[in-house]
BAFI-3210 file (N, C-alpha, C; in Angstrom, 3 decimals, decimal comma, padded with zeros to 6 digits):
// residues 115
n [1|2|3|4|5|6|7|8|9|10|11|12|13|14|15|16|17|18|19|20|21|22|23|24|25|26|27|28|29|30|31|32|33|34|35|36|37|38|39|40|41|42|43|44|45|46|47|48|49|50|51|52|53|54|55|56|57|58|59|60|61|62|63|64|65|66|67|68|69|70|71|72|73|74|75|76|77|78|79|80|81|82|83|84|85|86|87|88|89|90|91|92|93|94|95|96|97|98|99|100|101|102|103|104|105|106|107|108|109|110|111|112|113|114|115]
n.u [-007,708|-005,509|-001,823|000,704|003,841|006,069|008,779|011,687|012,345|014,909|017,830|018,053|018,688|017,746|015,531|015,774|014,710|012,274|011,149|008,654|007,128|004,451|003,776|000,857|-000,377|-002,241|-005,831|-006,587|-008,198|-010,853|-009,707|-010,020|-009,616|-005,827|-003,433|-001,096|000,447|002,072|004,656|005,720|009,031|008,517|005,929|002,065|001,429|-000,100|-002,071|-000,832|-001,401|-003,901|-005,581|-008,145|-009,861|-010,706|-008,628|-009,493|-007,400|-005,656|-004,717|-002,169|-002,251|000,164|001,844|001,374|001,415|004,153|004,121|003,481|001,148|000,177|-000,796|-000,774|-002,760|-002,446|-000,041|-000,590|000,475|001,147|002,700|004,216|005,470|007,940|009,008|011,490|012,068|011,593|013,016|010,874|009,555|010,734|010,537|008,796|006,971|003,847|002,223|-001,065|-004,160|-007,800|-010,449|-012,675|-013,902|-011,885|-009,036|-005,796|-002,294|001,450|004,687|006,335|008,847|011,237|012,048|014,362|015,333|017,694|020,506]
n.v [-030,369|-029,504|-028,686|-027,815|-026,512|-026,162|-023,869|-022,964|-023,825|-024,388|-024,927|-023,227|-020,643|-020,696|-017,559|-016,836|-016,602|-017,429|-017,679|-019,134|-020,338|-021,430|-022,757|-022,614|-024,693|-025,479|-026,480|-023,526|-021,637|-022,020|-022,391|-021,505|-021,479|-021,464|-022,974|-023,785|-026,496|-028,769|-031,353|-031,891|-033,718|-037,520|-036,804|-035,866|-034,196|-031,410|-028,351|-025,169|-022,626|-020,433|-019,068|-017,150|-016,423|-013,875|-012,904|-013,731|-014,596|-017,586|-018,370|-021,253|-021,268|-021,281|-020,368|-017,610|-014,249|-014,680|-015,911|-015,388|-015,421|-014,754|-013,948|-013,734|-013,479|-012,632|-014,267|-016,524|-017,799|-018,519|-017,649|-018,034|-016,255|-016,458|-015,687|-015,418|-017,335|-021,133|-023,931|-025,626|-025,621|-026,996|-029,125|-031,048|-028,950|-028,293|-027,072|-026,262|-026,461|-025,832|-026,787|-026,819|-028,924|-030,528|-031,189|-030,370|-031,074|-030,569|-030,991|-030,844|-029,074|-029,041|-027,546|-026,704|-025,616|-025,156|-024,418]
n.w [-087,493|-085,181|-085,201|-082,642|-081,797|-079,778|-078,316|-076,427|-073,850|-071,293|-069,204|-066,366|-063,484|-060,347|-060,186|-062,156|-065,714|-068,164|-071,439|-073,088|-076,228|-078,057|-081,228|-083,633|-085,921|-088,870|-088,226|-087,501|-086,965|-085,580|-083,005|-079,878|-076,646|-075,229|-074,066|-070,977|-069,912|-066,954|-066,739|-063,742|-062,599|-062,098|-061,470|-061,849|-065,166|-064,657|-064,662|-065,543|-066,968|-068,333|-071,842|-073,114|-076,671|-076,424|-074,714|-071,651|-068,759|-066,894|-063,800|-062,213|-058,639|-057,865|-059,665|-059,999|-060,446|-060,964|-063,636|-067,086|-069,140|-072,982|-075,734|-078,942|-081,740|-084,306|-085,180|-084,573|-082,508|-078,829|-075,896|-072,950|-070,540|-068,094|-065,052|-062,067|-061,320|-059,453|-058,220|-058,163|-059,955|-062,277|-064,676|-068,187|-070,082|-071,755|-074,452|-075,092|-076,986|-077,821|-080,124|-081,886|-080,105|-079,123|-077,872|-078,758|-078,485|-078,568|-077,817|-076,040|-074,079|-072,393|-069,074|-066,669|-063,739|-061,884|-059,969]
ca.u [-006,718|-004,684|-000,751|001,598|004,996|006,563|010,207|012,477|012,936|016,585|018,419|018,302|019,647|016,888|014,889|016,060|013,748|012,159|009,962|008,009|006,412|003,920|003,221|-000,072|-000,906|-003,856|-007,409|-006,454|-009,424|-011,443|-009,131|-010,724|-008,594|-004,720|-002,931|-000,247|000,197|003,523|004,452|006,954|009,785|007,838|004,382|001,197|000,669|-000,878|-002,408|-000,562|-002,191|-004,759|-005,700|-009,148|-009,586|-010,315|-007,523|-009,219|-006,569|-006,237|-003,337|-002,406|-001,832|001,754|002,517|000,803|002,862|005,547|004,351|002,575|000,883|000,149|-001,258|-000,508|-003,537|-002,097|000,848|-001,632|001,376|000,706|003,424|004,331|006,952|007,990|009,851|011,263|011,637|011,904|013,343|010,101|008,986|010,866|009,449|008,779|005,678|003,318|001,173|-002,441|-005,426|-008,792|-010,681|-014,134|-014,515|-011,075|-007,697|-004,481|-000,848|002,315|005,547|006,338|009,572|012,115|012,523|015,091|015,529|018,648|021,792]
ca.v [-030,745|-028,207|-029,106|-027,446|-027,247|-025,462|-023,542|-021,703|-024,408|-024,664|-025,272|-021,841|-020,787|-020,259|-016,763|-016,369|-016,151|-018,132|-017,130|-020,288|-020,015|-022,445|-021,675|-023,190|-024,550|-026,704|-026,032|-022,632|-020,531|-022,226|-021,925|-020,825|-021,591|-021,871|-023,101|-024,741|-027,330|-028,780|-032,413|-032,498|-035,300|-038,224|-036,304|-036,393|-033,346|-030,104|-027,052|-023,940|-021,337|-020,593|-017,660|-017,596|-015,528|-012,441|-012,801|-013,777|-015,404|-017,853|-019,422|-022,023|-020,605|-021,854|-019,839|-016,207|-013,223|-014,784|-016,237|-014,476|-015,887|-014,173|-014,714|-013,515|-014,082|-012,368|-015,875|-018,107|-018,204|-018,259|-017,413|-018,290|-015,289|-017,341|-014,824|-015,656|-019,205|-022,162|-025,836|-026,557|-025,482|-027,904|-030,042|-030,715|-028,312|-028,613|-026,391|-027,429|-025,633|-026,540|-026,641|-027,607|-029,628|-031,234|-030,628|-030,972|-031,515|-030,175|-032,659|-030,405|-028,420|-029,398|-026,629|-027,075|-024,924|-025,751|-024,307]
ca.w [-086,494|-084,938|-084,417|-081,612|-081,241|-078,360|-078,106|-075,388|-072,881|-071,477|-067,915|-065,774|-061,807|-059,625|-059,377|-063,595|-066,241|-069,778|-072,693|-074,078|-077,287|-079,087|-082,200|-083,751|-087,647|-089,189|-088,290|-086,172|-086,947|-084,665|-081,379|-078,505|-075,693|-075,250|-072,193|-071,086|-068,656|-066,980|-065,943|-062,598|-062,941|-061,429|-061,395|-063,093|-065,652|-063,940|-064,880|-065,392|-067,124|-070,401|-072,315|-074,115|-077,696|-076,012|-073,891|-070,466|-068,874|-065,666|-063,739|-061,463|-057,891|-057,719|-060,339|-060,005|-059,968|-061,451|-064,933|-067,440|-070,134|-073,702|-077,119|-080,696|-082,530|-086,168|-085,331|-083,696|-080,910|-077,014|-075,244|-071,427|-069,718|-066,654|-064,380|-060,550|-061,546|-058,937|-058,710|-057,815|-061,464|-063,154|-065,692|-069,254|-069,896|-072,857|-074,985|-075,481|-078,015|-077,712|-081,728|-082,188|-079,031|-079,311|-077,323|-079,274|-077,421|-078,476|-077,922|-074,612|-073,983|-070,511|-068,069|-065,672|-062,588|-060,877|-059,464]
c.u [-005,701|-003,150|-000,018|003,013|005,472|007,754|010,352|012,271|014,228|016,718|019,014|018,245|018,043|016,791|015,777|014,933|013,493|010,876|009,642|006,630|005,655|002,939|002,082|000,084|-001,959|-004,842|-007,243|-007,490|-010,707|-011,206|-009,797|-009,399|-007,386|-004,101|-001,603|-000,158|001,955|003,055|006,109|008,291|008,481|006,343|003,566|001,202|-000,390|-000,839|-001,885|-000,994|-003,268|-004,770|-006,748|-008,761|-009,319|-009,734|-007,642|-008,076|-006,471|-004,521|-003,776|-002,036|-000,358|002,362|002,000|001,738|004,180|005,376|003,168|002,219|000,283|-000,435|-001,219|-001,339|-003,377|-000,812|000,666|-000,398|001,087|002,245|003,447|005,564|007,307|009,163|010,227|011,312|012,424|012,369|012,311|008,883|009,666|010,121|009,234|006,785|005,247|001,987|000,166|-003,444|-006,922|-009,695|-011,672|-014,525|-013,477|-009,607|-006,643|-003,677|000,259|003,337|005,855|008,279|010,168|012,951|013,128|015,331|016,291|019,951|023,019]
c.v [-029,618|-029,135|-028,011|-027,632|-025,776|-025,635|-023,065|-022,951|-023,960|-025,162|-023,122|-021,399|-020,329|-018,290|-016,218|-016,376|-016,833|-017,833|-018,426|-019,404|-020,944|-021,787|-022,923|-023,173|-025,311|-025,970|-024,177|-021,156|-020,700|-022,510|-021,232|-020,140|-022,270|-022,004|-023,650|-025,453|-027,886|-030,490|-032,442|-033,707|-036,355|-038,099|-036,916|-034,295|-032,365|-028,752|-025,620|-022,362|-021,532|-019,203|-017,916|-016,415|-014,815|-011,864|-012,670|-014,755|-016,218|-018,493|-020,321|-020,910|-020,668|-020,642|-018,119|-015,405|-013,316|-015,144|-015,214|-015,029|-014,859|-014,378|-013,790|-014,017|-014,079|-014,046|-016,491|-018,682|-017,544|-018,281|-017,410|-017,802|-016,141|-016,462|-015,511|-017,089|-019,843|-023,003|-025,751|-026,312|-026,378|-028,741|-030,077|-029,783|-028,110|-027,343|-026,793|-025,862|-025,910|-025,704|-027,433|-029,282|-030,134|-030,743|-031,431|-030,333|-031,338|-031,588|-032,077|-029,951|-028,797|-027,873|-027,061|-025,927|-025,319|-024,721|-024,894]
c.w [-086,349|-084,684|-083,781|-082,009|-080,522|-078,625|-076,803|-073,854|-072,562|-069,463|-067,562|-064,369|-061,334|-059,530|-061,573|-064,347|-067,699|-070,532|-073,251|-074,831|-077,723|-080,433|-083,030|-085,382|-087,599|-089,091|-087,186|-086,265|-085,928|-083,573|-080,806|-077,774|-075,672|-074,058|-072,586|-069,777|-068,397|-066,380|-064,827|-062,781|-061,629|-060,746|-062,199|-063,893|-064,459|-064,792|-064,823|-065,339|-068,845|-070,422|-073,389|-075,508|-077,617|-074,928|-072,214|-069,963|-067,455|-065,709|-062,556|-060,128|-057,880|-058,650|-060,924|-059,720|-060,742|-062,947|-065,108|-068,974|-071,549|-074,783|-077,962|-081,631|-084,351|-086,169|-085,202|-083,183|-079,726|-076,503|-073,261|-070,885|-068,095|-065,907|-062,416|-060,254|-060,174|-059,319|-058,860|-059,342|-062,723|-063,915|-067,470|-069,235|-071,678|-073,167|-075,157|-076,337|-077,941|-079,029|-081,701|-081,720|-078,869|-078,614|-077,890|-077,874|-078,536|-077,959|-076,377|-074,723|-072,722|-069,977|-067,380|-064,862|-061,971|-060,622|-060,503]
res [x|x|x|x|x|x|x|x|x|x|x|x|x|x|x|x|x|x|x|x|x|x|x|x|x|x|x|x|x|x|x|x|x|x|x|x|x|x|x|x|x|x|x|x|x|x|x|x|x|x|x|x|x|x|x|x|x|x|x|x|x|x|x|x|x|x|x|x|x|x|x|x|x|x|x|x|x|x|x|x|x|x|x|x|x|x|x|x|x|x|x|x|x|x|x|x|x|x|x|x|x|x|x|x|x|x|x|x|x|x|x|x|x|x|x]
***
């Protein structure tokens, strides 16, 4: 079992900038793929970005250009640079791992984008 926990949330002005970290323990030799995903206020959960071992990496469209996802395999931490930030990126957003067929979850971190 792999566990998550995710830093570097906070409340920040439109077109500013946040470093999320999740840093991985437990079973983490058999990580593949690391992502993270976000949930909207009053959304469902959506797809941000991943990053496999050997660091292919994918995003959502919404968020190309502007985020940049990362991984630290000597810390077994993924990192998510979020630059250029929107409201419309608000949300608490969650780390995920995927470990011998199995996707752990992280508790999730609250971005705020506001004025």
């Amino acid at each position: 079992q792999v566990q998550l926990v995710e830093s570097g949330g906070g409340l920040v002005q439109p077109g500013g900038s946040l470093r999320l970290s999740c840093a991985a323990s437990g079973s983490i030799f058999s990580i593949n793929v690391m992502g993270w995903y976000r949930q909207p206020p009053g959304n469902q959960r959506e797809f941000v970005s991943a990053i496999t071992g050997v660091g292919i990496t994918n995003y959502a469209d919404s968020v190309k250009g502007r985020f940049t996802i990362s991984r630290d395999n000597a810390k077994n931490t993924v990192y998510l640079q979020m630059n250029s930030l929107k409201p419309e990126d608000t949300g608490v957003y969650y780390c995920n791992a995927h470990s011998n067929g199995i996707w752990s979850w992280g508790q999730g971190t609250q971005v705020t984008v506001s004025s």
